[in-house]
PAKOLLUM-213968 format. One record per residue (C-alpha): x, y, z. Coordinates in steps of 0.25 Angstrom, whole numbers, plus 5000, padded with zeros to 4 digits. Layout:
<nodes>
NODE_X_Y_Z
...
</nodes>
This chain:
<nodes>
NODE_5103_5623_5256
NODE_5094_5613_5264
NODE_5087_5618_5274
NODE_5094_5610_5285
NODE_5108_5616_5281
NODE_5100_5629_5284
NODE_5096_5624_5301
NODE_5106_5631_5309
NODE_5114_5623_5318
NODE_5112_5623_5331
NODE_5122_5635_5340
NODE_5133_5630_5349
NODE_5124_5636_5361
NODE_5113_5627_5356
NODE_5121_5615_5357
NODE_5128_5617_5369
NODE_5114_5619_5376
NODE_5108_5607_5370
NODE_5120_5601_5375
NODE_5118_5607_5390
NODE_5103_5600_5390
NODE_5108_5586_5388
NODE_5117_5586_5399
NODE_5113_5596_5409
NODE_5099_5601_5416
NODE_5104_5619_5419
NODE_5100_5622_5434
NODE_5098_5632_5442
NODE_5105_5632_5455
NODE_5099_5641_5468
NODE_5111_5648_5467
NODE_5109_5655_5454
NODE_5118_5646_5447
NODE_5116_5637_5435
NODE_5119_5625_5434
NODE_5119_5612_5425
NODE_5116_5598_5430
NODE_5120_5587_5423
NODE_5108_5576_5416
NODE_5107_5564_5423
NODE_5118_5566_5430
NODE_5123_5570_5445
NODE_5115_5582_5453
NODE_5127_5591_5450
NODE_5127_5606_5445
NODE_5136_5612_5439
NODE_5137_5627_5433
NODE_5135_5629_5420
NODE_5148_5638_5417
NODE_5162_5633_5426
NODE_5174_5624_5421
NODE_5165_5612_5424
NODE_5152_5619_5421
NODE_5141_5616_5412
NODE_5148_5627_5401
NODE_5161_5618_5401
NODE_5154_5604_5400
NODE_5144_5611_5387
NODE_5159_5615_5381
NODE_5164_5601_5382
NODE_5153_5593_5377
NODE_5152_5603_5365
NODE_5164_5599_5359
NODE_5162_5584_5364
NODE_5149_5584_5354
NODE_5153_5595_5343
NODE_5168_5594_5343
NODE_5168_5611_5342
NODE_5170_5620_5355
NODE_5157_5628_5359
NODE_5159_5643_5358
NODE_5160_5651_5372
NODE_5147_5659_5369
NODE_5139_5647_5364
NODE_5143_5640_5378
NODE_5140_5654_5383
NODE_5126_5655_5377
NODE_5121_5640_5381
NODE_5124_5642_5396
NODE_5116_5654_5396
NODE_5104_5646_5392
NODE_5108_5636_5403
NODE_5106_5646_5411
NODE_5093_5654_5407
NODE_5086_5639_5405
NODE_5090_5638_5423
NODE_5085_5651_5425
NODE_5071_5645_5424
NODE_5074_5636_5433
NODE_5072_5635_5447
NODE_5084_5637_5455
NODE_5089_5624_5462
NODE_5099_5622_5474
NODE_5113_5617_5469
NODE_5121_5612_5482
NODE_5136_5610_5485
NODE_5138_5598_5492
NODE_5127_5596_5500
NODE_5110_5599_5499
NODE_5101_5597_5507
NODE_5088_5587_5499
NODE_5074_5589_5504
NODE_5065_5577_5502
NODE_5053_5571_5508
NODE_5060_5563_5520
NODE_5068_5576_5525
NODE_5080_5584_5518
NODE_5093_5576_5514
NODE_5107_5582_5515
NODE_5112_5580_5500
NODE_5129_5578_5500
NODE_5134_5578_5484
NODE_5147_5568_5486
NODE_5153_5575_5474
NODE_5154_5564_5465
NODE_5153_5565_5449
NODE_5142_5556_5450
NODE_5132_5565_5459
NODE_5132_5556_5471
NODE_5128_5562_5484
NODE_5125_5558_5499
NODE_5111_5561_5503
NODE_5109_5562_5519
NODE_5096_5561_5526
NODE_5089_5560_5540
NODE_5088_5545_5536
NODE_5103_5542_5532
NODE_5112_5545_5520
NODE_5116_5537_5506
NODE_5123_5541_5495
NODE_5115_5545_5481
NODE_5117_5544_5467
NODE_5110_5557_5463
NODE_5109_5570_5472
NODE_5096_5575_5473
NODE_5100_5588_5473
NODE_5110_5598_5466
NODE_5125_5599_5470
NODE_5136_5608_5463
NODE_5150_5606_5465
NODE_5162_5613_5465
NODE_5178_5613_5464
NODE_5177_5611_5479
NODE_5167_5600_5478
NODE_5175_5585_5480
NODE_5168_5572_5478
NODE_5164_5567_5493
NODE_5169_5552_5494
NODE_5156_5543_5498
NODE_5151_5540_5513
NODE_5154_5529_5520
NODE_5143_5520_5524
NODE_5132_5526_5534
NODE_5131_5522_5547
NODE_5144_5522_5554
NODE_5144_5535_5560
NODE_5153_5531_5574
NODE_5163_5526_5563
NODE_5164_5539_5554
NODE_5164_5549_5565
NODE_5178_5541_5572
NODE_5183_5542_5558
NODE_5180_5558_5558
NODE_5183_5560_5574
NODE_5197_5553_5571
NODE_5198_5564_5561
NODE_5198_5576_5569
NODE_5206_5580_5580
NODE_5194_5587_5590
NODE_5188_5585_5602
NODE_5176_5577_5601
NODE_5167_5589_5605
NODE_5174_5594_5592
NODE_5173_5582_5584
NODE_5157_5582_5587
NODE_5154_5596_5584
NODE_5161_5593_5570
NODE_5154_5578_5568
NODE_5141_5589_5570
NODE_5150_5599_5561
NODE_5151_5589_5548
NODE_5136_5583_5549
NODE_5130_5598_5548
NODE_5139_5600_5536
NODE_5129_5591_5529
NODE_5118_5600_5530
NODE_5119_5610_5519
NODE_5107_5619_5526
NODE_5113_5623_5539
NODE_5121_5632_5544
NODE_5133_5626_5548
NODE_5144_5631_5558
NODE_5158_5634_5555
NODE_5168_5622_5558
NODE_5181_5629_5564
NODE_5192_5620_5567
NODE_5201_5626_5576
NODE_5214_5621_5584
NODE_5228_5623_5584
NODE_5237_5622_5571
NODE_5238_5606_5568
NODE_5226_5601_5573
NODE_5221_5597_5559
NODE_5211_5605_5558
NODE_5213_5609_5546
NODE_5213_5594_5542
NODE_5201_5591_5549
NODE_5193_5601_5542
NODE_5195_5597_5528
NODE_5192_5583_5532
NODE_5179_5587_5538
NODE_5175_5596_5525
NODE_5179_5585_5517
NODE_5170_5577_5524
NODE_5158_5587_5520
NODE_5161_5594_5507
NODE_5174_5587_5502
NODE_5184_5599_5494
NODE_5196_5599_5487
NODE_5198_5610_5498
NODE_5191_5608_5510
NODE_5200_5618_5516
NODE_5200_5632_5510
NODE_5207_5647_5515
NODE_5201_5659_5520
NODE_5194_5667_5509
NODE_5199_5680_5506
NODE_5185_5686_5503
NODE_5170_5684_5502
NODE_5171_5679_5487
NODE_5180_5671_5489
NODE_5173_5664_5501
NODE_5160_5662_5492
NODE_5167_5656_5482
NODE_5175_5645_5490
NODE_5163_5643_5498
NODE_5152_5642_5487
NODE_5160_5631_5482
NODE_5161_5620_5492
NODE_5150_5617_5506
NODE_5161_5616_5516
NODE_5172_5626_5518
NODE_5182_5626_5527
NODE_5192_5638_5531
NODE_5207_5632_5534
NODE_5217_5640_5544
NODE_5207_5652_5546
NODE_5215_5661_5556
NODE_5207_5675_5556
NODE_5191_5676_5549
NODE_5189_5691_5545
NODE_5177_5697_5546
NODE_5172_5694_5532
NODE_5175_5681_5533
NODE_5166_5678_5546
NODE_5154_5684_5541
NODE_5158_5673_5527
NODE_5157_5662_5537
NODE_5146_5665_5544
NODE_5136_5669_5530
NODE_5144_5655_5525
NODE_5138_5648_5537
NODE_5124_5652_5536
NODE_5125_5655_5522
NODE_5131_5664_5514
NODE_5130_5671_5499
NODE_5139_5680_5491
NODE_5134_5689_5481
NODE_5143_5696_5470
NODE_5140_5702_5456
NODE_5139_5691_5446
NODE_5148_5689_5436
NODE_5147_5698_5420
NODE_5135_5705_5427
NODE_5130_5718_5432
NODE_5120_5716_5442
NODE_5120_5700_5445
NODE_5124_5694_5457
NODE_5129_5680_5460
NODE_5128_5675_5471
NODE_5135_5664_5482
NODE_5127_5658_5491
NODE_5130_5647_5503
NODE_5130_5641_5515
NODE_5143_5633_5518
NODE_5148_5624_5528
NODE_5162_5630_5534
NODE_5175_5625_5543
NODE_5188_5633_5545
NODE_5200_5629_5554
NODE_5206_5640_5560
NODE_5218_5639_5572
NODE_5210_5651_5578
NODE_5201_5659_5570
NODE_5203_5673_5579
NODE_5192_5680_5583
NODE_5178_5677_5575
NODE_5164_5685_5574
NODE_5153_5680_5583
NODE_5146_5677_5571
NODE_5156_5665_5565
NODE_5159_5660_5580
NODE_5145_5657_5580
NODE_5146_5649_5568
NODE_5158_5641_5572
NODE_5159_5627_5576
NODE_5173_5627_5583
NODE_5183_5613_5582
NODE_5194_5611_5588
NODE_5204_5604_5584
NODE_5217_5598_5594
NODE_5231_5596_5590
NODE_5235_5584_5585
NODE_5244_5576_5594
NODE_5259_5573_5584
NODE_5256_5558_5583
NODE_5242_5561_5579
NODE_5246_5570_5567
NODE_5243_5563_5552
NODE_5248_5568_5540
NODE_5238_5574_5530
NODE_5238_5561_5520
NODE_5235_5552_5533
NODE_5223_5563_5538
NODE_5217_5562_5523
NODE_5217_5546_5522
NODE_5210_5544_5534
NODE_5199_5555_5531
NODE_5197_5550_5518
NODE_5196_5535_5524
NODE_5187_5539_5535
NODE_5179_5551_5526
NODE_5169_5542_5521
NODE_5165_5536_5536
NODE_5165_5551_5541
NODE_5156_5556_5531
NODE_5146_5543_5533
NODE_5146_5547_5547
NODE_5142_5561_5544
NODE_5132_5556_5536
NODE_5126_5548_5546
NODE_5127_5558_5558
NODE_5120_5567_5546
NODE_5107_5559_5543
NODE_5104_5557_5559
NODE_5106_5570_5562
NODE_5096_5574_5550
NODE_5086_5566_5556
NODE_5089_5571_5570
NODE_5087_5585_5565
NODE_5073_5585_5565
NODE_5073_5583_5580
NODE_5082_5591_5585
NODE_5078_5605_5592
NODE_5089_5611_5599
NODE_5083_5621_5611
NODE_5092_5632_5608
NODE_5100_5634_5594
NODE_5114_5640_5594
NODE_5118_5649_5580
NODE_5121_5638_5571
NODE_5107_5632_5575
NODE_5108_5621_5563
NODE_5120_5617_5566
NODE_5117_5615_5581
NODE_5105_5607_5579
NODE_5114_5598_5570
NODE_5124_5595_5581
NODE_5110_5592_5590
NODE_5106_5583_5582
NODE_5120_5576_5580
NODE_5120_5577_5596
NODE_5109_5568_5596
NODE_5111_5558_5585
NODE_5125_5556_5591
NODE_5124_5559_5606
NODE_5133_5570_5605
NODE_5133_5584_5612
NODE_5139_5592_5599
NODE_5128_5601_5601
NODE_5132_5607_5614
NODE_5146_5607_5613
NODE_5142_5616_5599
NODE_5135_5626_5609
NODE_5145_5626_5616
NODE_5155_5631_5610
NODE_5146_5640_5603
NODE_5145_5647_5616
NODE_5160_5646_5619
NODE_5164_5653_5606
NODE_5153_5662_5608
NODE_5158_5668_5623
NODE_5174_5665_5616
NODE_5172_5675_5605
NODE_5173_5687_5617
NODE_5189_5683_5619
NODE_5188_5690_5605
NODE_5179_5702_5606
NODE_5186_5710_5618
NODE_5173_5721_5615
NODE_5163_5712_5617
NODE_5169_5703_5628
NODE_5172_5718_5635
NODE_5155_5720_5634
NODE_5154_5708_5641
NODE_5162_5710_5653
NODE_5155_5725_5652
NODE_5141_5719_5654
NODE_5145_5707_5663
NODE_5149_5718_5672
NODE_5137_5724_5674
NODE_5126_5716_5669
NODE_5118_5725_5660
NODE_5122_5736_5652
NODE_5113_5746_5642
NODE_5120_5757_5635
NODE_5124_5758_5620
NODE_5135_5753_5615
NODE_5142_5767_5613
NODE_5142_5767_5627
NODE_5147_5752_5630
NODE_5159_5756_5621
NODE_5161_5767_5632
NODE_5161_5759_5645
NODE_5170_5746_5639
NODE_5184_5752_5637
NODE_5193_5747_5625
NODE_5205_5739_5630
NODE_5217_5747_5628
NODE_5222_5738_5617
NODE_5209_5740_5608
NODE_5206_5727_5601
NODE_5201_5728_5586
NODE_5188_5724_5587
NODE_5185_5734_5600
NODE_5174_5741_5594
NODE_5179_5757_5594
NODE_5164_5763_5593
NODE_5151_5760_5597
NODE_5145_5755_5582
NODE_5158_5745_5581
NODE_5153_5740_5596
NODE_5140_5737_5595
NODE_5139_5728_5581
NODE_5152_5721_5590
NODE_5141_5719_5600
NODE_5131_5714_5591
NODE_5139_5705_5586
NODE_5145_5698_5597
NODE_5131_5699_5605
NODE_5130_5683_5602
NODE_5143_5684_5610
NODE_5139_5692_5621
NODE_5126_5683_5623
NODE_5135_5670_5624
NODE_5140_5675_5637
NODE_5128_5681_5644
NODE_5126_5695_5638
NODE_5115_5701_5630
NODE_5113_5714_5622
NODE_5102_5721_5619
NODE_5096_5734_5613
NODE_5092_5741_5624
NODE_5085_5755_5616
NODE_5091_5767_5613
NODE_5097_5777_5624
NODE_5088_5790_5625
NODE_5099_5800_5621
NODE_5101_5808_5609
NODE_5111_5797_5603
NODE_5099_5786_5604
NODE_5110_5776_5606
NODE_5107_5761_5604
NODE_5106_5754_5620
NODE_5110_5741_5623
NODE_5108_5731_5635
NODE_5120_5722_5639
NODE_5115_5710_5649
NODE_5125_5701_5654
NODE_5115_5687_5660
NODE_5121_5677_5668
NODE_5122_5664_5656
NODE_5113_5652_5663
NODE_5122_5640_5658
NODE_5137_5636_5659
NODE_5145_5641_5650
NODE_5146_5631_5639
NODE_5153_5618_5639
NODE_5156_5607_5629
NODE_5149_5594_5633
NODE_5155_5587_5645
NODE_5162_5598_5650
NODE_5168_5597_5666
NODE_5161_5610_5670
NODE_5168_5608_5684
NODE_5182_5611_5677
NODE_5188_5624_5680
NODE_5188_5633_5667
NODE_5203_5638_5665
NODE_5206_5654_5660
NODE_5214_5652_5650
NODE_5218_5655_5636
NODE_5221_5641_5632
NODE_5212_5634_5625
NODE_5206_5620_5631
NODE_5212_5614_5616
NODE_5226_5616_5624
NODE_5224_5607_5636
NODE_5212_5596_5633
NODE_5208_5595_5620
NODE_5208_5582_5615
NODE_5202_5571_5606
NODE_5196_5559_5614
NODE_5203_5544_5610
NODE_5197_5536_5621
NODE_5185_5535_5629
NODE_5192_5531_5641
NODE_5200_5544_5638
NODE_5188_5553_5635
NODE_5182_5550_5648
NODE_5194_5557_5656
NODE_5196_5571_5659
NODE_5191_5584_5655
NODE_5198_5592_5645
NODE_5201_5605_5653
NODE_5195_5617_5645
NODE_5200_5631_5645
NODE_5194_5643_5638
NODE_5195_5656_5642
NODE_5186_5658_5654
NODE_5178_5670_5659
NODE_5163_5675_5658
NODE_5163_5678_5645
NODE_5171_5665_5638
NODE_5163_5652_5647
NODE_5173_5640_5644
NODE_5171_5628_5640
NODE_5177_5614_5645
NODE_5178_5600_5638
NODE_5180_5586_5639
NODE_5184_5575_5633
NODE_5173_5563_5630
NODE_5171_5549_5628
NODE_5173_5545_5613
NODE_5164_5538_5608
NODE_5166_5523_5602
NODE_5169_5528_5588
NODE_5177_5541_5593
NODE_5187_5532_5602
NODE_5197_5529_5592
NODE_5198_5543_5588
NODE_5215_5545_5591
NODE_5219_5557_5599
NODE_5223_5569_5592
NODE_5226_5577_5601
NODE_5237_5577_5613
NODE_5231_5581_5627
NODE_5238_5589_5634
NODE_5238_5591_5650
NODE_5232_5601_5657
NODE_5241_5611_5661
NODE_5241_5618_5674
NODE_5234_5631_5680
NODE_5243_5643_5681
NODE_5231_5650_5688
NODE_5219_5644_5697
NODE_5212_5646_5710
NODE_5196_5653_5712
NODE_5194_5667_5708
NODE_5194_5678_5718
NODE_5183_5685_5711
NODE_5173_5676_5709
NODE_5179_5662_5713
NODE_5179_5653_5702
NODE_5189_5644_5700
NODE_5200_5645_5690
NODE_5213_5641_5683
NODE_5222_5649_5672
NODE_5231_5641_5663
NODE_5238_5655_5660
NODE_5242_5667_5672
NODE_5232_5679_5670
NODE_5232_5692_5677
NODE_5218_5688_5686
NODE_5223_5676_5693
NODE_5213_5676_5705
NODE_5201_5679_5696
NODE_5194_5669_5685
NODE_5195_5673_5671
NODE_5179_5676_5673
NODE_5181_5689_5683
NODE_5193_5693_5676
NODE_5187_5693_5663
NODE_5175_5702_5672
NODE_5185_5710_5676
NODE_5194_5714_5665
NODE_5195_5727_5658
</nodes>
């Protein structure tokens, strides 16, 4: 025999490696992934094992060149020295959708269009263009869609009519959510919760997968409640924007998910075919849901939510879905220019803009300041706001807490332990669920409505312990007089009179401003539960802008109807007007709320 026919030939794993290093460079990602970039090509990763991972491409080009199908553990046996080769490598951040690029002249914001070819949109503090080859890493997924091009930059008024005749709010509304969409292209911030509420057929539903599209397009912008935690880190690892459709009740579970998934959130679970391994899912994601009325919600999630709300359509408004679709593909691409451009002169607005006090999504705030002062708006105050509003409402659906209240609002200051509170506030006689039945269930209800408590005026704090044998924990309750009005959106007619009601200002005035002749009329008349505890707030309706004034009407206004109770109160002589018949109709709803049992 010769000595070549004695050379052994090289092993299907051999092959299929020397293979992989023509084609591929093996990354490793920050989240404990490898992955494989293609040579010269787009600055996409993809996993090496997956129907259309680096295992399934080696397999396919195997039998391209060698006519023979690679056996399972030869394909087996070359990823895994994929994989040890990455390990000496330092891990690199792969992003979905959107990065954020740190360069010389300031950070970029980086948005992968999703094309085959790599393209991506690159947004700075000086403007936005489009680029051939993203300067970073993006991953994709089944819920990744391509993102049709921009329109050209530099017709903002033009894109923003296109969106505001889109969506059928008010324009406090429709602001908040122009301020909504521009953070959603800042991967590094928290961002609030978009809850879109209003009765059925308002389109919000609608309006909301047009708006994620308008981000992070999805073959489904629009997904159901997850039944578990697994479930949610898999749906919402695989796409940036996520949006809740016809959310009805949020268990417990599930607010504590959105709150983690709104700073950031990670799920760690045993690793598969391994002992003592772990895998982990870590993210931040940007969130929406639509909901007709959510129930109750922890003090924790209110905090985090950016409340829209959406006004029936009026019957010769209504569209079909078809219609809807081709008008928000036509007008997508001048919508997202706009976006664009709102999002380079806010990033450069950034760097001067220090707000005095911060609320809870501090970010997010300075965002809508510096929105307020490229545009001239006042989305910043109407966003506290409501903060505040939703704070002192979250008492109509905690009967323990809002009992406290009127407890210390009695007498000023009180110091005792919370056994002893227990004692001195009696149950109702129909119990509610969440009344707490002993003293350990009470306090961690207290601390966790004290955000609450300190909206409207009252502060708790530890006060020592009490000398006898028990050594129980004090507390001190202070009830202070709130320095400033109760919060109001921006031109608000504080002369008004506030009507005790449960009917929702939605119901009378709300509507979508067509002309500015129109805008300039009167006040919308606002109604919201009114007492010491639930300040209400009262808007109206304002001048459209140029841009804004071919917006159509959406929604029907409807007269104001007329008082079934009014006159001054005997206790303390404010004026008042009721909608409904109560059993207090000489006092206002403030000294009746004092007074109840």
């Amino acid at each position: 025999m010769s000595g070549n026919s004695d050379e052994k030939k090289p092993s299907q794993a051999t092959l299929l490696i020397e293979m992989a290093d023509r084609r591929v460079d093996v990354v490793a990602g920050a989240d404990g992934r490898t992955y494989a970039v293609q040579r010269g090509g787009p600055q996409i990763a993809f996993p090496l094992l997956r129907k259309d991972g680096l295992r399934a491409q080696l397999a396919r080009q195997y039998y391209a060149e060698h006519h023979s199908v690679p056996s399972q553990s030869a394909l087996t046996d070359a990823i895994s020295v994929l994989e040890g080769r990455a390990m000496d490598q330092d891990p690199q951040p792969i992003n979905l959708r959107l990065a954020t690029h740190r360069t010389e002249d300031g950070d970029q914001v980086v948005i992968d269009l999703g094309t085959p070819d790599g393209r991506c949109v690159i947004a700075g503090a000086g403007g936005w263009h489009i680029a051939p080859v993203s300067p970073v890493l993006f991953r994709r997924t089944k819920l990744t869609s391509p993102m049709p091009d921009p329109g050209p930059a530099g017709q903002t008024d033009r894109g923003l009519a296109a969106l505001r005749a889109l969506l059928n709010v008010d324009e406090h509304h429709f602001r908040l959510i122009v301020g909504w969409l521009v953070a959603a292209f800042l991967p590094d911030i928290p961002h609030p919760i978009l809850a879109a509420k209003g009765e059925q057929g308002t389109g919000k539903s609608t309006a909301l997968a047009m708006l994620i599209n308008l981000i992070d397009p999805s073959p489904a912008p629009l997904r159901s409640l997850p039944k578990d935690i697994k479930t949610w880190a898999t749906v919402a690892s695989a796409s940036w924007a996520v949006c809740l459709d016809n959310v009805s009740t949020i268990p417990m579970w599930l607010s504590d998910t959105l709150c983690k998934a709104v700073t950031g959130d990670g799920l760690v679970d045993r690793a598969l075919y391994s002992d003592d391994d772990v895998s982990v899912l870590a993210f931040r994601r940007l969130l929406a849901l639509t909901s007709i009325d959510t129930g109750a919600l922890a003090s924790d999630l209110s905090e985090r939510m950016l409340t829209a709300e959406f006004l029936p359509i009026k019957g010769d408004q209504r569209r079909t879905d078809a219609e809807v679709k081709a008008t928000f593909d036509e007008a997508a691409p001048a919508i997202r220019a706009a976006l664009l451009d709102l999002l380079c002169r806010v990033l450069a607005e950034l760097p001067t803009t220090h707000l005095a006090e911060l609320p809870r999504m501090a970010d997010f705030a300075r965002i809508l300041g510096a929105l307020d002062t490229v545009m001239g708006w006042d989305t910043l105050h109407t966003y506290r706001a409501a903060s505040e509003i939703t704070s002192a409402d979250l008492l109509d659906a905690k009967p323990f807490t809002s009992a406290v209240a009127d407890f210390i609002d009695e007498r000023g200051t009180w110091t005792g332990s919370i056994s002893q509170l227990l004692g001195l506030i009696p149950a109702p006689e129909v119990r509610p669920r969440s009344w707490p039945v002993d003293a350990t269930r009470a306090s961690g209800q207290l601390k966790r409505d004290a955000p609450v408590l300190r909206s409207i005026g009252i502060t708790v704090e530890e006060a020592g312990r009490s000398k006898d044998r028990h050594r129980r924990q004090l507390y001190t309750f202070t009830a202070h007089a709130l320095d400033k009005q109760p919060p109001q959106p921006p031109d608000a007619d504080p002369g008004l009179f506030t009507p005790v009601t449960s009917q929702d200002t939605i119901f009378f005035d709300h509507r979508v401003t067509s002309d500015p002749a129109e805008a300039n009329g009167s006040a919308s008349a606002a109604s919201a539960p009114g007492s010491a505890h639930h300040p209400s707030s009262q808007e109206s309706s304002e001048a459209a802008d140029p841009a804004e004034a071919v917006v159509p009407q959406l929604s029907k206004k409807v007269p104001d109807p007329l008082p079934i109770e009014t006159g001054s109160c005997t206790s303390c002589g404010a004026a008042f007007r009721r909608y409904e018949p109560t059993t207090h109709p000489s006092v206002c709803g403030s000294c009746a709320h004092h007074h109840r049992t």
